[in-house]
C-alpha positions, 0 to 999 in steps of 0.5 A: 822240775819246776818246783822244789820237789819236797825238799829239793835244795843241796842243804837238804842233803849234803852228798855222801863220800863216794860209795857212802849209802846214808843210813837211812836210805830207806825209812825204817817204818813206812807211814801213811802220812807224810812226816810234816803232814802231821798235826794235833792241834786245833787251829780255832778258826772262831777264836781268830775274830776276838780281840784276844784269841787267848781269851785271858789264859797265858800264851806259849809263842814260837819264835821264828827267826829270819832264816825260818829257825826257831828255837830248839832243846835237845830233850831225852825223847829227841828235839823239841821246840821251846816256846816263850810262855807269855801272861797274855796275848803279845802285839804282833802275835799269830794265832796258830790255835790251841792244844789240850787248852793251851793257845799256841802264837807265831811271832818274827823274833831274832835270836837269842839263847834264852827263850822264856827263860829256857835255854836253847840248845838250837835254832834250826829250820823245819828240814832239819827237825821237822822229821824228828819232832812229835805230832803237835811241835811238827804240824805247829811249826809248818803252820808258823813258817808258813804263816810268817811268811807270808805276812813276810812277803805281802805287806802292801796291797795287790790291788791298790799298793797301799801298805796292808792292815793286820786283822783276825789275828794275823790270818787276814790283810786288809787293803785301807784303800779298798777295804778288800780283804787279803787271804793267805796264798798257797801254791799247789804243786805236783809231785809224782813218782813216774813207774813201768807198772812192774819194778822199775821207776824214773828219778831225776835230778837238778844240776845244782844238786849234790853229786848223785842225788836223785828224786822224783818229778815235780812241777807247780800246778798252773792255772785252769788245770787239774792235779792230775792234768799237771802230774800228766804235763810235768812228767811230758815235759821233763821226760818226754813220758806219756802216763796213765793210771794217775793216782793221788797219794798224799799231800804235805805242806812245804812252806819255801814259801807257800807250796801245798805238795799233791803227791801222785804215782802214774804209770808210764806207757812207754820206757823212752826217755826225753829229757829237757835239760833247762828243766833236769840235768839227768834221769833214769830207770831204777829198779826197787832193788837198787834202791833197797840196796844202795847200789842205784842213786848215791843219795835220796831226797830227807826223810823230812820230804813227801819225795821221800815218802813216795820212794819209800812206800813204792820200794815197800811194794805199796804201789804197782 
């Protein structure tokens, strides 16, 4: 696995004591859209271009901290994030876009306990809330970790060097040089749950994950090759399985930092495993019952991941 596959980290999911089942193995409600795939705003392209993308009315700005946190209340209905209410458009600010009139912003901040004089309860990461939040604080905080990001990571030039000029509200970096403008990236990669065609599919797993965690196979996609081409070589690779019947899913943004998860299942022609172990330390069959039942992998990928979102979709008998 070349790429963290929705979700692939130990902090995602600290391993149960042994023969301990997380109780929400399986999700109770099987969607058709990943949990971080969700949105309800508008992004405002046009409005990116104004000197003021507010255009005079009062901003609310998310906080988001070095460690990709923001600030969070403990509401009566579940998390959700506190944003700083602000009379006009803040310096430095992101445009996020705008919901049922109000104008949304990403800014870099530190910490703090207040946050437009609501309390915090919290600062928290999107893998520790994103599955919790509604629709709109969901699809507005991937966009903001996304964003910030970038601008995080790519503060000079790569053509020239030169140190980058913030435009059109955060979403374009100018090279002073060359004039030439720099585009937010995202990196497509590929995540695919590999199946017999009957009951059975593969999981697999990364040496530096808790004790029994298992998920699916991903891999980034590289230059020149299509989503299905790459579903086709990471499945080769890490396995040593040919597949066929590749069919696309869904996809999800996973901005650690800027990946764009594709997700697929195929069909594999034979049942041999060949694993490579600089890519997996494991791999194996399971059957849907082990997995409804808790007897297969001692842990799953969050509810939070697309990997998730496969396993539980293909265990509901979605796809054969």
């Amino acid at each position: 696995m070349t790429v963290p596959p929705g979700g692939s980290t130990p902090a995602d999911n600290p391993p149960p004591a042994r023969g301990e089942w997380p109780e929400d193995r399986l999700a109770g409600a099987v969607t058709d859209v990943p949990l971080l795939s969700r949105t309800a705003h508008d992004r405002g392209h046009l409005a990116r271009a104004l000197p003021d993308p507010a255009q005079g009315r009062p901003v609310r700005v998310l906080r988001v901290d070095e460690q990709r946190a923001v600030p969070v209340h403990e509401g009566a209905a579940g998390p959700e994030l506190v944003y700083d209410e602000q009379a006009s458009w803040p310096e430095g600010a992101i445009y996020l876009g705008e919901a049922d009139g109000v104008p949304y912003a990403a800014l870099r901040a530190p910490r703090s306990l207040n946050v437009g004089g609501r309390p915090v309860d919290s600062w928290a990461g999107l893998r520790e809330v994103g599955a919790e939040l509604g629709d709109l604080d969901a699809g507005l905080l991937s966009q903001a970790i996304g964003i910030v990001e970038w601008h995080e990571r790519n503060r000079f030039s790569p053509i020239t060097g030169a140190a980058t000029t913030i435009e059109r509200a955060g979403w374009v970096q100018r090279d002073p040089v060359s004039g030439r403008e720099v585009f937010p990236r995202t990196d497509p990669a590929v995540i695919m749950l590999v199946h017999d065609g009957g009951d059975r599919c593969v999981l697999g797993r990364q040496a530096v994950w808790p004790p029994g965690r298992f998920s699916i196979l991903a891999g980034f996609v590289e230059p020149g090759e299509s989503a299905e081409a790459a579903v086709a070589r990471e499945v080769a690779e890490e396995v040593g399985l040919d597949v066929t019947d590749v069919r696309y899913v869904s996809s999800q943004p996973w901005p650690f930092p800027q990946s764009l998860m594709l997700g697929f299942v195929a069909r594999a022609t034979g049942e041999e495993l060949r694993i490579d172990h600089d890519e997996i330390e494991e791999a194996r069959w399971f059957t849907r019952e082990e997995l409804r039942s808790g007897t297969g992998p001692q842990a799953l990928p969050p509810t939070v991941s697309i990997a998730r979102h496969i396993i539980d979709r293909w265990v509901a008998g979605e796809f054969s």
